[in-house]
Structures are given as structure tokens and as C-alpha cells.
BAKETOR-978681 format. One record per residue: residue in one letter; x, y, z of N, C-alpha, C in turn. Coordinates in pm, whole numbers, padded with zeros to 5 digits, always signed. Each point is the difference from the previous one (the first is absolute). Example, Ala and Ser with C-alpha at 12.3 -4.5 7.8 and 13.67 -1.06 7.14 Angstrom:
2
a+01319-00569+00780-00089+00119+00000+00090+00120+00000
s-00035+00105-00072+00082+00119+00006-00077+00109+00073
***
This chain:
236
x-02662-03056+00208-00080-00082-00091-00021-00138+00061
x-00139-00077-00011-00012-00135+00054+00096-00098-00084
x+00020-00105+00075+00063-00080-00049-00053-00144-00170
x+00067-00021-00067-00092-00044-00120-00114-00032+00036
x-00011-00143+00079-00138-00082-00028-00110+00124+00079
x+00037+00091+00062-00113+00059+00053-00028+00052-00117
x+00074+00093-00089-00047+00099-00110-00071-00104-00112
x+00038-00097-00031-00025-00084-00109-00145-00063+00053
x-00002+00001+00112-00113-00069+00075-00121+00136-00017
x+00009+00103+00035-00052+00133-00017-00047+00018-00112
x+00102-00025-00095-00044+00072-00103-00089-00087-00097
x+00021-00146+00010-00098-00097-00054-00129+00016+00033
x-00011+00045+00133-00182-00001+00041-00025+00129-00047
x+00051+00103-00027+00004+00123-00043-00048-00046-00191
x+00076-00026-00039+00018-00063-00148-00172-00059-00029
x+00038-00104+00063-00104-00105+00024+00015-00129-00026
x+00129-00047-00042+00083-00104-00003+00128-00034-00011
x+00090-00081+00057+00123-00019-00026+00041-00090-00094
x+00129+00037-00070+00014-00049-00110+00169+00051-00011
x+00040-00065-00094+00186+00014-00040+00003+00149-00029
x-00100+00092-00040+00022+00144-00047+00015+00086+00119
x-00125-00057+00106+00032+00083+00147+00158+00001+00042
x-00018-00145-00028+00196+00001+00128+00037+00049-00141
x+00046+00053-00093+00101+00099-00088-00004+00131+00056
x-00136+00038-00007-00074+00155+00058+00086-00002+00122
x-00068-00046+00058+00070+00021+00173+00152+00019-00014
x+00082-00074-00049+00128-00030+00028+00031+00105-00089
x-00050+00083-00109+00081+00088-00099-00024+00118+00090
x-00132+00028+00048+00010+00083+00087+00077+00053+00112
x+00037-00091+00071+00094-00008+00120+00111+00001-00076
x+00046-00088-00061+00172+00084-00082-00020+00165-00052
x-00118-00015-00063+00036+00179-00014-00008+00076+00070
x-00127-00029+00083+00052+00131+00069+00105-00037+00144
x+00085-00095+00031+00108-00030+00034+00081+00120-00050
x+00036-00026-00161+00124+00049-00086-00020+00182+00003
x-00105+00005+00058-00021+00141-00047+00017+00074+00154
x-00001-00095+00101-00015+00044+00131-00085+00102+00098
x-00118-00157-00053-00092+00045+00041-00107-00100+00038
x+00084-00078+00145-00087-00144+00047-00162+00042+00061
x+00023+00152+00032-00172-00031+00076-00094+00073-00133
x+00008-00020-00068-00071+00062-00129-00148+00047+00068
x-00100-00071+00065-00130+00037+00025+00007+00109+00118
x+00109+00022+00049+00047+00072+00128-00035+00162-00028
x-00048+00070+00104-00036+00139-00068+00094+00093+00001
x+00176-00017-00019+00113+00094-00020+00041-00095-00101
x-00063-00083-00056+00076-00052-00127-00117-00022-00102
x-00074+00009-00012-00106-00051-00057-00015+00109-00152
x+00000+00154+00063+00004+00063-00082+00124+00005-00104
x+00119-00045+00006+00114-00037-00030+00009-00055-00125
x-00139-00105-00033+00032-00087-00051-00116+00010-00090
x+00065-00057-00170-00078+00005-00123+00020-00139-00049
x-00075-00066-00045+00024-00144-00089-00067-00013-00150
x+00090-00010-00065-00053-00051-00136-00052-00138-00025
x-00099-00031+00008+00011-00162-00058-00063-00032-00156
x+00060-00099-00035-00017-00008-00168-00058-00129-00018
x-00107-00062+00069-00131-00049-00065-00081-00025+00158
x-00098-00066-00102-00152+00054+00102-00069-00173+00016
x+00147-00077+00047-00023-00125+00092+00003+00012+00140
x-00013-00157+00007+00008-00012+00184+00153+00096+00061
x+00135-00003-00091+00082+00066+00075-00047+00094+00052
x-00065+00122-00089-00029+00115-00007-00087+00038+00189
x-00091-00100-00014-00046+00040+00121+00061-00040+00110
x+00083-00117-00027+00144-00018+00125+00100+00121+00060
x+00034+00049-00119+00057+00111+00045-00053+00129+00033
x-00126+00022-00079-00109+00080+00099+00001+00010+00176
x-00034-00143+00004-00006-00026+00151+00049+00026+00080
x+00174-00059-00023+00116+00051+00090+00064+00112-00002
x-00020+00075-00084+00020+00136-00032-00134+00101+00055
x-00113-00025+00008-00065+00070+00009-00051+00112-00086
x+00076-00018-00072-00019+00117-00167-00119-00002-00060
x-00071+00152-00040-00180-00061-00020+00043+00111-00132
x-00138-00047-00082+00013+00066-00143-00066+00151+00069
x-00102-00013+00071-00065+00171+00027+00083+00085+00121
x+00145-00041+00053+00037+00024+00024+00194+00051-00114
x-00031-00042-00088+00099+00024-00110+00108+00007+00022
x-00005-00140+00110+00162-00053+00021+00010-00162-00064
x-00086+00007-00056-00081-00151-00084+00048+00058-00146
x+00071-00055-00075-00015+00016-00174+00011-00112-00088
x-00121-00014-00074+00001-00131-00093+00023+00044-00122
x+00121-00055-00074+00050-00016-00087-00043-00138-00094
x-00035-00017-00105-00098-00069+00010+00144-00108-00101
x+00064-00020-00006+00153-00137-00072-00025-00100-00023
x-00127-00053+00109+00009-00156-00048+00149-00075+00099
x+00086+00046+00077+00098-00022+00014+00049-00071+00189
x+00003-00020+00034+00011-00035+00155+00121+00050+00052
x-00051+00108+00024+00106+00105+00043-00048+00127+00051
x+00070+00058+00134-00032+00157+00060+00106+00079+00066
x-00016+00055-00051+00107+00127+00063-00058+00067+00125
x+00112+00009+00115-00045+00072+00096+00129+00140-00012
x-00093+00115+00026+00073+00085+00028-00053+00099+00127
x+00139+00061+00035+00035+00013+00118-00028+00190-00034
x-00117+00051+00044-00023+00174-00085+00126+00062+00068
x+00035+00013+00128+00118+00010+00068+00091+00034-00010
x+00071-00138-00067+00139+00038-00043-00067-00008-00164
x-00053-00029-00061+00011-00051-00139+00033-00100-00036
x+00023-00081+00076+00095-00148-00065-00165-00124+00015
x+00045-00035-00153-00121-00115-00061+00045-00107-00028
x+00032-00078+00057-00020-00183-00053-00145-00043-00070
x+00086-00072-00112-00112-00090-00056+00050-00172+00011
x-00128-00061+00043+00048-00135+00022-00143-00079-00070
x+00142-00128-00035-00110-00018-00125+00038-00202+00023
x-00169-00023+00007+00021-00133+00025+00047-00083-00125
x+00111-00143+00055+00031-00031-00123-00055-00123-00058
x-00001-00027-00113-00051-00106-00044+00063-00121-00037
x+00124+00028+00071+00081-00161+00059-00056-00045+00130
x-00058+00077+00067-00096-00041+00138-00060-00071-00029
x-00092+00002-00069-00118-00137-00048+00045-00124-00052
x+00112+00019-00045+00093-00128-00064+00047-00101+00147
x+00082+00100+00066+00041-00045+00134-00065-00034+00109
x-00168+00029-00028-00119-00031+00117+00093-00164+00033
x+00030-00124-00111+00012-00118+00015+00092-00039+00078
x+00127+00091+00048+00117+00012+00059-00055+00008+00140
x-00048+00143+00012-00018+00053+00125-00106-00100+00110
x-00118-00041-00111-00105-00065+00081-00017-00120-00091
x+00056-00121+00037+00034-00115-00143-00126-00103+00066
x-00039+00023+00136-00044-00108+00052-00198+00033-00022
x+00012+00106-00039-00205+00041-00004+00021+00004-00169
x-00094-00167-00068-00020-00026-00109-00093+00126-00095
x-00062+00092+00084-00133+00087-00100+00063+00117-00030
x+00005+00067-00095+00046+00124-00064-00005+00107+00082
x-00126+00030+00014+00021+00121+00110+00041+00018+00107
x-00060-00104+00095+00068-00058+00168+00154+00016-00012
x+00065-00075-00103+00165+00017-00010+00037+00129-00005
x-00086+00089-00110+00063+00126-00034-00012+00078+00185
x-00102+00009-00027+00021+00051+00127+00063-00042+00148
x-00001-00086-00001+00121-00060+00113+00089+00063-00055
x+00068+00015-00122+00151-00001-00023+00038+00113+00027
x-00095+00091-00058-00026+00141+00006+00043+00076+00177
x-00022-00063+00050-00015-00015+00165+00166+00013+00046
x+00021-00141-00102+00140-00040+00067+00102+00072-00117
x+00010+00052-00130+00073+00023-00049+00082+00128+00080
x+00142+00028-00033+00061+00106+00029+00004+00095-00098
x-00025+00143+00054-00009+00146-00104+00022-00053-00070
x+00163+00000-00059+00050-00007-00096-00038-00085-00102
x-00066-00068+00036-00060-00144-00074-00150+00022-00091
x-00078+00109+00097-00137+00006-00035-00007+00152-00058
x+00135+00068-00001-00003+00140+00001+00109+00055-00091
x-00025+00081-00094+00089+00090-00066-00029+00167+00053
x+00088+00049+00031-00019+00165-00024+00066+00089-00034
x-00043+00124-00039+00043+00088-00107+00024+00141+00120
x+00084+00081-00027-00029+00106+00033-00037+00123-00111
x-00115+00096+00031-00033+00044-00091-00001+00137-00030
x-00040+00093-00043-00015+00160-00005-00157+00006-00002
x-00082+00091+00049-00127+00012-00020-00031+00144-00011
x-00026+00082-00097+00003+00122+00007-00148+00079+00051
x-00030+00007+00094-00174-00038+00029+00018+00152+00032
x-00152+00053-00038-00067+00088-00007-00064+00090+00090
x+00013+00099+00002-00103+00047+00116-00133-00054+00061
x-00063+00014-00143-00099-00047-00039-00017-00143+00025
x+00092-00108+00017-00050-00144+00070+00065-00031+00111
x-00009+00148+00069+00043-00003+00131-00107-00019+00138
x-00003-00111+00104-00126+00009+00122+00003+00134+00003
x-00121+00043+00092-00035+00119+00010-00142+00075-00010
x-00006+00154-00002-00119+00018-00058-00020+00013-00151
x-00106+00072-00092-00004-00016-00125+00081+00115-00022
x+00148-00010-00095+00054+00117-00074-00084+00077-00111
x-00077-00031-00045-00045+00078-00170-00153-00037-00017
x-00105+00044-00012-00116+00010-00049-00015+00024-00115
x-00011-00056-00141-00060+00100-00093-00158-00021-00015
x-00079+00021-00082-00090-00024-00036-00022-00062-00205
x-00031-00109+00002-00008-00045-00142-00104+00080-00123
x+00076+00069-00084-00109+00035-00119-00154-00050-00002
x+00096-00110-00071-00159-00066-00038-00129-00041+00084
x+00048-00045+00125-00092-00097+00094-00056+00080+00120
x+00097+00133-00022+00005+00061+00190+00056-00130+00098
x+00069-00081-00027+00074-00070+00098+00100+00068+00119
x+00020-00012+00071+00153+00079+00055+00049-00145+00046
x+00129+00067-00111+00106-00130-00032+00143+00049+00141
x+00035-00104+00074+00079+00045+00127+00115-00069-00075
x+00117+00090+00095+00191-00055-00007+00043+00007-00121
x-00040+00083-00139+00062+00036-00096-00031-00162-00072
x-00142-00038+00018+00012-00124-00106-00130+00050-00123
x+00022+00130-00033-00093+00094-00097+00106-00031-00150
x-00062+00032-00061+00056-00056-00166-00002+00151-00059
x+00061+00042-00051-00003+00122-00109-00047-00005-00139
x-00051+00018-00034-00020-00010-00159-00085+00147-00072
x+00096+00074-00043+00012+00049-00081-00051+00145+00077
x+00077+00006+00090+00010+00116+00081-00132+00018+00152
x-00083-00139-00035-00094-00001+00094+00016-00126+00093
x-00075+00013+00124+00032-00123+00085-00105-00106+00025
x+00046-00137+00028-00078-00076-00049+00029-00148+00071
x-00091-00055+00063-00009-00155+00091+00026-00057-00106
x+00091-00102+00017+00041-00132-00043-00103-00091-00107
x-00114-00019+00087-00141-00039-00121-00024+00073-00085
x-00032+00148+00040-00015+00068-00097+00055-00017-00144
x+00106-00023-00024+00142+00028-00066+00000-00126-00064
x-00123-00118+00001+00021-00140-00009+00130-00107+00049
x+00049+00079+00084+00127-00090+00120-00025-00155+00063
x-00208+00032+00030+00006-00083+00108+00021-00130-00023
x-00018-00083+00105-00016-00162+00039-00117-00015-00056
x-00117+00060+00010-00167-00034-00095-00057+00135-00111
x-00063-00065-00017-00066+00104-00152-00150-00002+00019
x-00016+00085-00064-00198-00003-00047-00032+00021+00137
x+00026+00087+00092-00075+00020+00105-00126+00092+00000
x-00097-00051+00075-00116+00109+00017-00038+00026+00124
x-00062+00067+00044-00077+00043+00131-00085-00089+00031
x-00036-00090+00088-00123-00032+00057-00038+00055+00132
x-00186-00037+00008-00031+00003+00091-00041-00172+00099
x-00011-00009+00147-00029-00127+00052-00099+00003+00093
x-00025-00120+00013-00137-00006+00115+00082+00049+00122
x-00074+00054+00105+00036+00107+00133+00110+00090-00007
x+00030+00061-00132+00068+00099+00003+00028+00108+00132
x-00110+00008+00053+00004+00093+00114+00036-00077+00122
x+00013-00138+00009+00008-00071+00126+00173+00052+00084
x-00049+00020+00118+00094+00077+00094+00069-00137+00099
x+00090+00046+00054+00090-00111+00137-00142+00019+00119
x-00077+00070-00016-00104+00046+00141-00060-00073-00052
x-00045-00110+00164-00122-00090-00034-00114+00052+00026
x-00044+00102+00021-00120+00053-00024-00044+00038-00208
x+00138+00031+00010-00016+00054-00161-00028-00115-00077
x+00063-00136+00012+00046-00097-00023-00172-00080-00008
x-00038+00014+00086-00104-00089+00045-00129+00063-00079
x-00020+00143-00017-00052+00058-00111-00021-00014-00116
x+00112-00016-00065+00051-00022-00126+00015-00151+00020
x-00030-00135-00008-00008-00133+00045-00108-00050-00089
x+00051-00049-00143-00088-00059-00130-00026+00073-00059
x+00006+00154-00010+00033+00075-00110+00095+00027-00086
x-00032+00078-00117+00122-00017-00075-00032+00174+00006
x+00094+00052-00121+00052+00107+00028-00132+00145-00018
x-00091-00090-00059-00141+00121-00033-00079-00068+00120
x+00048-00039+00086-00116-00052+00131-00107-00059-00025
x+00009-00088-00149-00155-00051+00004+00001-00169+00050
x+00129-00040+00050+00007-00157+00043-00025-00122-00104
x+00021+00049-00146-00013-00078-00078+00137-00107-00068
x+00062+00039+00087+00152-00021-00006+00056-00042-00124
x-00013+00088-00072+00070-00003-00177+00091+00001-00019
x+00082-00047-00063+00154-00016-00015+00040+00149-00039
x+00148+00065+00019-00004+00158-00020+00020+00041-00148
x-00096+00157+00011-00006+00061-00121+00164+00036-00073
x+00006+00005-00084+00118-00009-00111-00003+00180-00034
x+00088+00049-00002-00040+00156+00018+00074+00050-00120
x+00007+00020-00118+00060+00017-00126+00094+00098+00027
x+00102+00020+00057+00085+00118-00010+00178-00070+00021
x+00034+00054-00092+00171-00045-00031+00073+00109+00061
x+00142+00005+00044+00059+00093+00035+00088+00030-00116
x-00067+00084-00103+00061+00001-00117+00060+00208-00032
***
């Protein structure tokens, strides 16, 4: 694994800015997967090894992305959505999961660690830099009883959804009442009231010949470029 300021340095232009949440990310990262033993995490005899939970969807989150290398379409990425500044790394391996969880006597102590940079953030993050584990860090050891099904890999389970013809993958299909059924369907989701539309260049392809064809048309080819038709159908 590179040494901090390289990863913290990495992962900010990666991010797209540095800030007191990166240096947490970075540094929770490298203790975990330290504790779990597993320093080259992006390495390709360890890489597969390794699963991370993280429990919110700040700057840590993509800190420890970084140095871990853990991607969500690779489903060694899992967001847990807590609100909480905290991630578990586990080790598929042996089984053994640390959770480490930043503390919120750290921000108190930014004034200790870095007393001499008057601005809130500049301090935090200096301190952040200079604090020791133990100081910026609590951890838990944990049990994780994980699934086949949110295991890397290829797809375990296909079904196909009742209502929608969806095919719902990894056993995340809903049952109800002896039939099977996507998550929306079932009114589960994150949004409601969905409908079908259609959009201008529906047919437009990655080929710039196709591309260049289809260039100020909309989806009936007449170049009148109308905002898209609204298509009345619910997945009901």
C-alpha cells in the first residue's frame, strides 16, 4: 500500500477535493484493511478477498473507496445507508470483520492536535493527519452473516417479475402471495408514479456515422426537437 500523503493525495484528485473527511477515509481504510490483513487491498491475490461496508454517502465514503479499491458493480462495495462514519472491512477468507468507526472526540481535539491553524477545517484536517488511531478511531469486531447472494461473482438467481416482466437478479424478488415480484412493483421503491417515456434520438448509437444521422432529430426524425412524449403506462 502507498504511503498516506500519496493515498490522501490520490484520492482527493479522485474525489475532487480535499477536506478533513478524505484524511478520515484514507486513514480508516488503511487501519482496516491493516486489521484484517490485508495491506495490498487493490493487489490482484487480495483484492478479491475483500468486502467493505460503508455507512454514509460522504467524502469518507469515497476515501475509502479509493484505497481499497472496492467498486459497487463489482459487489465488493456495500452502502449501508446509517448516516454514521463508519466501515467495516471484511476479510471473505478467513471471515474476520472489523468495524471502525470515526470518533467524535476527534473534532473536539482538532484544537490540541493542530492549535496553531486558526480556520475550522484547515485544523481539522491537519489534526486528522497528526492524530494517533486510537485517538481518531474506535473499533468493533463484528459477525456478518453474508449471503450467497451478496457475494462478488457471477449472477446466482434470475427470476422474472409478475407484474413488469422485469428479471429481478441475487434473490432481491419480493413474494407476495405466492407470486414473484420487483421491489417497485410491490410499492418498495425510492420513487412512485412512474411512467414510460419516449426522447428525442431514441435511436442514436456510440457509431458516428449513426450519430451524425440522427444529429437534431428527435425520436420520430422530424428535427423539431420536442421535449419527450409521456407514454401513459404504469407497472401496475
Amino acid at each position: 500500500m502507498q504511503d498516506f500523503a500519496a493515498l490522501l493525495n490520490n484520492s482527493a484528485a479522485a474525489h475532487g477535493h480535499l477536506c478533513p473527511g478524505q484524511a478520515v477515509g484514507v486513514r480508516m481504510a488503511m487501519l482496516g484493511c491493516r486489521l484484517i490483513g490485508l495491506n495490498e487491498p487493490t493487489r490482484h491475490d487480495q483484492i478479491k478477498k475483500l468486502i467493505v461496508y460503508v455507512e454514509m454517502d460522504r467524502c469518507t465514503a469515497d476515501a475509502v473507496a479509493h484505497v481499497t479499491g472496492v467498486k459497487l458493480g463489482r459487489r465488493s462495495l456495500k452502502f449501508m445507508d446509517y448516516g454514521i462514519m463508519a466501515a467495516t472491512f471484511m476479510n471473505l477468507e478467513t471471515g474476520q470483520a472489523l468495524r471502525v468507526i470515526s470518533t467524535e472526540e476527534a473534532r473536539d481535539l482538532a484544537r490540541v492536535y493542530a492549535p496553531e491553524i486558526a480556520e475550522m477545517y484547515p485544523r481539522q484536517l491537519e489534526a486528522y493527519k497528526r492524530m494517533p488511531d486510537s485517538v481518531l478511531f474506535r473499533v468493533q469486531q463484528v459477525d456478518i452473516p453474508i449471503s450467497e447472494f451478496d457475494l462478488p461473482g457471477p449472477t446466482r438467481r434470475k427470476v422474472t417479475c409478475s407484474g413488469c416482466g422485469q428479471v429481478v437478479r441475487d434473490h432481491r424478488e419480493v413474494i407476495k402471495e405466492g407470486r414473484v415480484f420487483c421491489v417497485p412493483c410491490t410499492g418498495g421503491a425510492y420513487f412512485s408514479n412512474f411512467r414510460e417515456v419516449s426522447w428525442p434520438d431514441m435511436n442514436w448509437t456510440p457509431d458516428k456515422s449513426s450519430a451524425a444521422c440522427l444529429c437534431g432529430r428527435n425520436s420520430r426524425g422530424d428535427g423539431t426537437g420536442k421535449t419527450p412524449e409521456i407514454i401513459k403506462k404504469n407497472c401496475d
